[in-house]
C-alpha positions as CSV (number, residue, x, y, z in Angstrom):
1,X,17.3,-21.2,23.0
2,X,21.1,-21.6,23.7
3,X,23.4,-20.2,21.5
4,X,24.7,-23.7,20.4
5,X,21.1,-24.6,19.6
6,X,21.1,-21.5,17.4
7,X,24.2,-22.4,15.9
8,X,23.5,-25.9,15.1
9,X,19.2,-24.5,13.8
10,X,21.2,-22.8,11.4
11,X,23.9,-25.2,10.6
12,X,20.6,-27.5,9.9
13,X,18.6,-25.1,7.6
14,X,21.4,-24.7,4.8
15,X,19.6,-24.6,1.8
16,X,20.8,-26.2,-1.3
17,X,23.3,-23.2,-3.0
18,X,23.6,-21.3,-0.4
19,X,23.0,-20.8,3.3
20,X,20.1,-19.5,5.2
21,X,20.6,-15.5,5.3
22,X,20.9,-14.8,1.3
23,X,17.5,-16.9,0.8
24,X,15.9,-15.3,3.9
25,X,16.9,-11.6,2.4
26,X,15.9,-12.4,-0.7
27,X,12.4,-13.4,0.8
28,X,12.0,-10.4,2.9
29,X,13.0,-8.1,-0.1
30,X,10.6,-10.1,-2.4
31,X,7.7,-9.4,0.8
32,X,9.0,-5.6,0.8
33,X,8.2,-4.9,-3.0
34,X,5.2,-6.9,-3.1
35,X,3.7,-4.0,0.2
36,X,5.7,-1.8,-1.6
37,X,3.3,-2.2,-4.8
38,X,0.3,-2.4,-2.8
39,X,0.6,0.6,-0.8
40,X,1.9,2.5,-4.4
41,X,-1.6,1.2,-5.9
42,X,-3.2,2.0,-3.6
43,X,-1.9,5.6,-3.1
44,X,-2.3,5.9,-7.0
45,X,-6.2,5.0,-6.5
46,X,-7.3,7.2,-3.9
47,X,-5.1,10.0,-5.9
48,X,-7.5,9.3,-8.8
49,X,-10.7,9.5,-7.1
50,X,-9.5,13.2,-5.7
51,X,-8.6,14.2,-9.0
52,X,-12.5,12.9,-10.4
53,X,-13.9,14.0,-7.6
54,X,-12.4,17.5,-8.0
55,X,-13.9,17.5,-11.9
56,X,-17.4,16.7,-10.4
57,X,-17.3,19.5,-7.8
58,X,-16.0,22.2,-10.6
59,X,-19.0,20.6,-12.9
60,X,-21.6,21.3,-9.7
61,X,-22.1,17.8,-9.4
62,X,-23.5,17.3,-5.9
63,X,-21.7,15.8,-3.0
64,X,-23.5,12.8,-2.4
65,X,-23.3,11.9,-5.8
66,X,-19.7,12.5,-5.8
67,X,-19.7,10.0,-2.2
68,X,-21.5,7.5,-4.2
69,X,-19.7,7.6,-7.4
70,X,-16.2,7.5,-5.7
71,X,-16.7,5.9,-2.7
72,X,-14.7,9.1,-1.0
73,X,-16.5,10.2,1.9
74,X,-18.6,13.4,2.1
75,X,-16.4,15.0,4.8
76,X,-13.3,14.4,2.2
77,X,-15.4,16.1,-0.7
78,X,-16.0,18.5,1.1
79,X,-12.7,19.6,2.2
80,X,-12.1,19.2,-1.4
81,X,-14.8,21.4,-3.0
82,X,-12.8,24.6,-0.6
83,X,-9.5,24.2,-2.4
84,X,-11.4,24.5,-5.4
85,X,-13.6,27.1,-5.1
């Protein structure tokens, strides 16, 4: 694409109150947050199945239970159950 077809592309997609960039910023800061949140929740989620999983190994609950009941995986518990010991 030429740089006059840019030009007149962007000259075409002015959107009504304001031009192309503000709207298209606002979009990709709107998308941001939204992965932002996800990522956040989802960090927040794995933290809490640590922190119960960590309970369970100090209670002698055994690991496959633990795998099972928190969907962490056995290795993860049991890299867990050395800090804790």
């Amino acid at each position: 694409m030429s740089l006059e077809q840019l030009q007149k592309k962007l000259k075409e997609s002015k959107i009504e109150g304001g031009d192309l960039m503000p709207s298209l910023a606002q979009r990709l800061r709107e998308e941001g947050e939204k992965v932002g949140v996800k990522k956040g929740v989802k960090k927040g989620v794995k933290k809490a199945k640590l922190e119960t999983a960590k309970e369970l190994v100090k209670n002698g609950v055994d690991i496959d239970i633990i795998a099972r009941s928190t969907g962490l995986s056995k290795k993860e518990i049991e890299l867990l159950a050395e800090t804790v010991h």
